[in-house]
C-alpha positions as CSV (number, residue, x, y, z in Angstrom):
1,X,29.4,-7.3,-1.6
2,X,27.0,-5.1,0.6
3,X,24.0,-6.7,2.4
4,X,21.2,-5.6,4.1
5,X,20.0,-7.3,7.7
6,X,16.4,-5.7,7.2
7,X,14.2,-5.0,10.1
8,X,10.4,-4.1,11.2
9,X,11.2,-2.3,13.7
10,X,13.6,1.2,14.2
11,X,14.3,0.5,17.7
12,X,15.2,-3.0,16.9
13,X,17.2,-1.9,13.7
14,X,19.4,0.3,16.2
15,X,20.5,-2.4,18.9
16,X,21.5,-4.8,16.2
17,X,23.7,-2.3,14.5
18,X,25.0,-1.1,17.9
19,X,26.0,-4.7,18.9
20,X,27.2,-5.0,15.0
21,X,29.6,-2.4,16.1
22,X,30.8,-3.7,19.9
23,X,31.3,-6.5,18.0
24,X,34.0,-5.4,15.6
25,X,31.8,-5.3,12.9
26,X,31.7,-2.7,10.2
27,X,27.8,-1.2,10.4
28,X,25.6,1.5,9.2
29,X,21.8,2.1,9.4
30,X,20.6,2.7,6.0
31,X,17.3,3.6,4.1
32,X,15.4,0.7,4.0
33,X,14.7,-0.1,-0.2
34,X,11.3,-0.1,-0.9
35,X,11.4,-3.7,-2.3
36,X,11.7,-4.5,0.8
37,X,8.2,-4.4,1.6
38,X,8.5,-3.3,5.3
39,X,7.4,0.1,6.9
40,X,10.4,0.8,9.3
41,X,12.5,2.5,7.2
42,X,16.4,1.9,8.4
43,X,18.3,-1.6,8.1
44,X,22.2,-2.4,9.2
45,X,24.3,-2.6,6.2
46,X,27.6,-4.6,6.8
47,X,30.0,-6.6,4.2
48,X,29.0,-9.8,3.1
49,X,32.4,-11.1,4.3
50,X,30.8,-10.4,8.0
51,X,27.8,-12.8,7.5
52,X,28.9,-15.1,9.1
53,X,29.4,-13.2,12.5
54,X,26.0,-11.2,11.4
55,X,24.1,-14.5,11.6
56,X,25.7,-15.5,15.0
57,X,24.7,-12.1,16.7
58,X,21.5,-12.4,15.5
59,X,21.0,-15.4,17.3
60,X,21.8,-13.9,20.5
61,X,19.0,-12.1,20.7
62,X,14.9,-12.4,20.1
63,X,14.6,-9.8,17.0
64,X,11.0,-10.5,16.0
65,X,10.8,-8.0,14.0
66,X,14.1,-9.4,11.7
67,X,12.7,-9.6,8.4
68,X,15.6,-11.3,6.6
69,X,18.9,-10.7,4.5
70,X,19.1,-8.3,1.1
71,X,21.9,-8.8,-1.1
72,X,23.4,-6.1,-3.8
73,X,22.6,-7.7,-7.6
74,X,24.0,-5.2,-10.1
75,X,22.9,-2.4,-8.0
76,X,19.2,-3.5,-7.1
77,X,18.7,-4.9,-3.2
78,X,17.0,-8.5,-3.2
79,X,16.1,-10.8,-0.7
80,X,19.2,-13.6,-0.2
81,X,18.5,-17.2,1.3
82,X,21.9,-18.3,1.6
């Protein structure tokens, strides 16, 4: 299943996904959906199978502008709190 790792910021949105990638992870920036609710415009799309490893790089560095996790549902992005 797709996920979203949706950020605030495009700069921000850009070193995750290039750390993503150093890190053997599958990534792509992506249009931001607007039920998002956030202005930057790109997030990282990655498999959910990578969460795990998404959530641990995360925490490696201070992204205050991470907003939080969308989830595909039947073809609509929502926010996921898993």
């Amino acid at each position: 299943m797709t996920m979203l790792a949706v950020f605030r910021s495009r700069a921000q949105t850009l070193d995750f996904v290039s750390r993503l990638r150093a890190a053997g992870v599958p990534a792509q920036t992506v249009a931001t959906p607007a039920d998002a609710g956030v202005g930057c415009g790109i997030s990282a799309r990655f498999e959910e199978s990578f969460l795990p490893r998404v959530k641990i790089l995360l925490g490696k560095r201070p992204y205050s502008s991470f907003s939080g996790f969308m989830k595909n549902r039947s073809g609509t992005f929502v926010y996921w709190n898993g």
